[in-house]
C-alpha positions as CSV (number, residue, x, y, z in Angstrom):
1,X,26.7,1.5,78.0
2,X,24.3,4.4,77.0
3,X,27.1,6.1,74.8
4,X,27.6,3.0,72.5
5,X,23.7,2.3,71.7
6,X,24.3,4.1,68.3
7,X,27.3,2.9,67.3
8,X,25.2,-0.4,68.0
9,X,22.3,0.6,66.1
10,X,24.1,2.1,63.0
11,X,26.3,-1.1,63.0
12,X,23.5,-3.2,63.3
13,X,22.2,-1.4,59.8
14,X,25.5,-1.9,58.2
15,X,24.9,-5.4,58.8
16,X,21.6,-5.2,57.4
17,X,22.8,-3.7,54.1
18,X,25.5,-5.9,53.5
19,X,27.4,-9.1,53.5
20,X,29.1,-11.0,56.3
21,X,32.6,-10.6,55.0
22,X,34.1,-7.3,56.8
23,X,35.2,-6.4,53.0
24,X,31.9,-6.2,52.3
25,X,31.0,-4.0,55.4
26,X,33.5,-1.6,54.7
27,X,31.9,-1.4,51.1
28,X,28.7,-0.8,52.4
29,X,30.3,1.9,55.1
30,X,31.9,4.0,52.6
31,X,29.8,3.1,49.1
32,X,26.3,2.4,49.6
33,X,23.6,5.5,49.1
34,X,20.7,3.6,50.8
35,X,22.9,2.8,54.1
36,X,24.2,6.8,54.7
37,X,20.6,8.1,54.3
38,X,19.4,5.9,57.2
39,X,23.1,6.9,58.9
40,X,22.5,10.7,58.6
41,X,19.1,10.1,60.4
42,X,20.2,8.0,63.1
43,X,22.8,10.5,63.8
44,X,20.4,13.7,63.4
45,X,17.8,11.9,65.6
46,X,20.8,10.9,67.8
47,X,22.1,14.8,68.4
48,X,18.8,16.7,68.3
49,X,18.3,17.3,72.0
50,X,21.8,18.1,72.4
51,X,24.4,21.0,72.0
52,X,25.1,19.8,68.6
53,X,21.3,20.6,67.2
54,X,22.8,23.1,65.0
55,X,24.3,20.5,63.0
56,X,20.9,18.8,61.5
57,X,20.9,21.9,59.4
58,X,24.1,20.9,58.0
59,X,23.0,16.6,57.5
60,X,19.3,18.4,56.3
61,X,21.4,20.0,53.8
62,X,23.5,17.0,52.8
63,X,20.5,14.4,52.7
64,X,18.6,17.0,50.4
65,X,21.4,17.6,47.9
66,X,23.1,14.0,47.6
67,X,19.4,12.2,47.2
68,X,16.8,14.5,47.1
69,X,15.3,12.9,50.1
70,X,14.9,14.1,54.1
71,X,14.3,12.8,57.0
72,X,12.8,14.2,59.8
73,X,15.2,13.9,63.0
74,X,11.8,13.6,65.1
75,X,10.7,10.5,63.1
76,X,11.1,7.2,65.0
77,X,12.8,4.6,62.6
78,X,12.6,0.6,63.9
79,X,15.3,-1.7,62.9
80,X,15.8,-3.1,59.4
81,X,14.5,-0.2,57.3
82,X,15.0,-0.9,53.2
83,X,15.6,2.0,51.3
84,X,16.6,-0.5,47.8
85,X,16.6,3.5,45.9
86,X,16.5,6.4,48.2
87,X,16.2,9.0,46.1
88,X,13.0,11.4,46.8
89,X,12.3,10.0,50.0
90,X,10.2,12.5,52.6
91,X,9.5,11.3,56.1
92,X,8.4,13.9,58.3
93,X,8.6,15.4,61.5
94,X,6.7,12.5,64.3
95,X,6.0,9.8,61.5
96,X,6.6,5.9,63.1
97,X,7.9,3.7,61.2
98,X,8.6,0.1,62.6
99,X,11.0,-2.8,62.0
100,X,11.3,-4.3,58.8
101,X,10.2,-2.0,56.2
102,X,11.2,-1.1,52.6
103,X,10.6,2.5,51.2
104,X,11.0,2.7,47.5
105,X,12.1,5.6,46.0
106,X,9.9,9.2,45.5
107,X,7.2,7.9,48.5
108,X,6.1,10.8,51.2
109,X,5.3,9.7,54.8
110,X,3.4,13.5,55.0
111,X,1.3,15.4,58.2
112,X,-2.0,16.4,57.4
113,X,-4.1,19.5,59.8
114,X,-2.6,23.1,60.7
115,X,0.5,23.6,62.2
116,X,-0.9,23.4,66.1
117,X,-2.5,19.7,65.4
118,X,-0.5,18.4,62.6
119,X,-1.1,14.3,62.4
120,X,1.5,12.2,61.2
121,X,1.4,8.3,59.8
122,X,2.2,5.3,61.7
123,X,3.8,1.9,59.7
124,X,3.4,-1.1,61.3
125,X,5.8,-4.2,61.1
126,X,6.8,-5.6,57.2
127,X,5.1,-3.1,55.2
128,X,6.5,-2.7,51.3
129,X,5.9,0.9,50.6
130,X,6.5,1.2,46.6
131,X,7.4,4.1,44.1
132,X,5.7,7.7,44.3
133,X,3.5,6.2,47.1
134,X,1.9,9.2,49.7
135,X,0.6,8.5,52.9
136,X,-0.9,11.2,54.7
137,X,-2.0,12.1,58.1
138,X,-3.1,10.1,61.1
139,X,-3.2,6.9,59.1
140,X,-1.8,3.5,60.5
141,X,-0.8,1.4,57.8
142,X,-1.6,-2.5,59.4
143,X,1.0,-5.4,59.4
144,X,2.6,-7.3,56.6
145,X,0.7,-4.8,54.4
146,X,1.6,-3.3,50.6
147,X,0.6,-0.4,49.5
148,X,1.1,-0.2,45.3
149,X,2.8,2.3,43.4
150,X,1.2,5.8,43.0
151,X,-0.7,5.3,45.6
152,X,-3.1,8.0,48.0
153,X,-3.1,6.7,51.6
154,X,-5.4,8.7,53.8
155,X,-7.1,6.1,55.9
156,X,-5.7,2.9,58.1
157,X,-5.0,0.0,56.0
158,X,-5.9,-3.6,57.6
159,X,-3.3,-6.1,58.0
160,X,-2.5,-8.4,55.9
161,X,-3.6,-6.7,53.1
162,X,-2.6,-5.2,49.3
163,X,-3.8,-1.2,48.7
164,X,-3.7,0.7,45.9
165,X,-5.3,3.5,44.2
166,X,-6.1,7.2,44.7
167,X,-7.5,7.4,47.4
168,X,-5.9,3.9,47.9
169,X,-8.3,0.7,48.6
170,X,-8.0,-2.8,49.6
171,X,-7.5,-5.5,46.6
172,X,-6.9,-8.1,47.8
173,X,-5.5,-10.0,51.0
174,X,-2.3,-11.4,51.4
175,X,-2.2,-15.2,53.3
């Protein structure tokens, strides 16, 4: 059952991104740029403690000249990620990203610290990330949160809550 867990997962996100009809699914297979960044990852992340490594140079390559975006094989990626324009997109090496999270376009999930001690970020659950947005280093971004466009993130964010800024602050709750 091992063998079909990505063929599960990568179905499960076509599901995600489209309709119910199969129509639909097919479109969203073949058509839709948000859907085959998130499918290059899954199936770098999938491959890269296997003989077939070699080939993330290859999908690096791809992701980088179809959207301008890459994502790290050694990121962790929940369920239900929302990529509505994934052009610019960086997600490094160990960032965690949980389920249900949207990504606008242009944002950097970034390490922070030398190469031996690098520190990557952590997104909680239903986060909204939006445009040109950078979060850097050990930071843990709480819960249901939104950080704002052009924002600096180099601290933990609390739950619940709307950031913004550089170096992004709390404004305001959400209830």
């Amino acid at each position: 059952m091992k063998k079909f867990k990505l063929i599960k997962i990568i179905y499960s996100d076509i599901c995600f991104y489209s309709e119910a009809s199969f129509t639909s699914k097919i479109k969203t297979f073949f058509l839709k740029a948000n859907f085959h960044l998130l499918f290059w990852y899954r199936i770098s992340n999938k491959i890269k403690n296997t003989k077939l490594a070699f080939l993330n140079v290859f999908i690096k390559y791809l992701c980088q000249i179809l959207y301008s975006s890459e994502i790290s094989p050694n990121s962790e990626i929940g369920k239900n990620l929302m990529l509505p324009h994934p052009l610019g997109i960086i997600i490094g090496d160990n960032v965690v990203i949980k389920d249900n999270v949207t990504i606008f376009q242009q944002v950097t999930l970034g390490a922070k610290g030398s190469n031996e001690n690098k520190e990557y970020p952590v997104i909680e659950d239903n986060v909204k990330i939006f445009i040109k947005a950078s979060i850097i280093g050990k930071v843990l971004i709480g819960e249901n949160s939104i950080i704002g466009a052009h924002s600096l993130v180099t601290r933990d964010t609390e739950k619940n809550s709307i950031n913004a800024g550089i170096p992004a602050k709390k404004v305001s709750s959400i209830e």
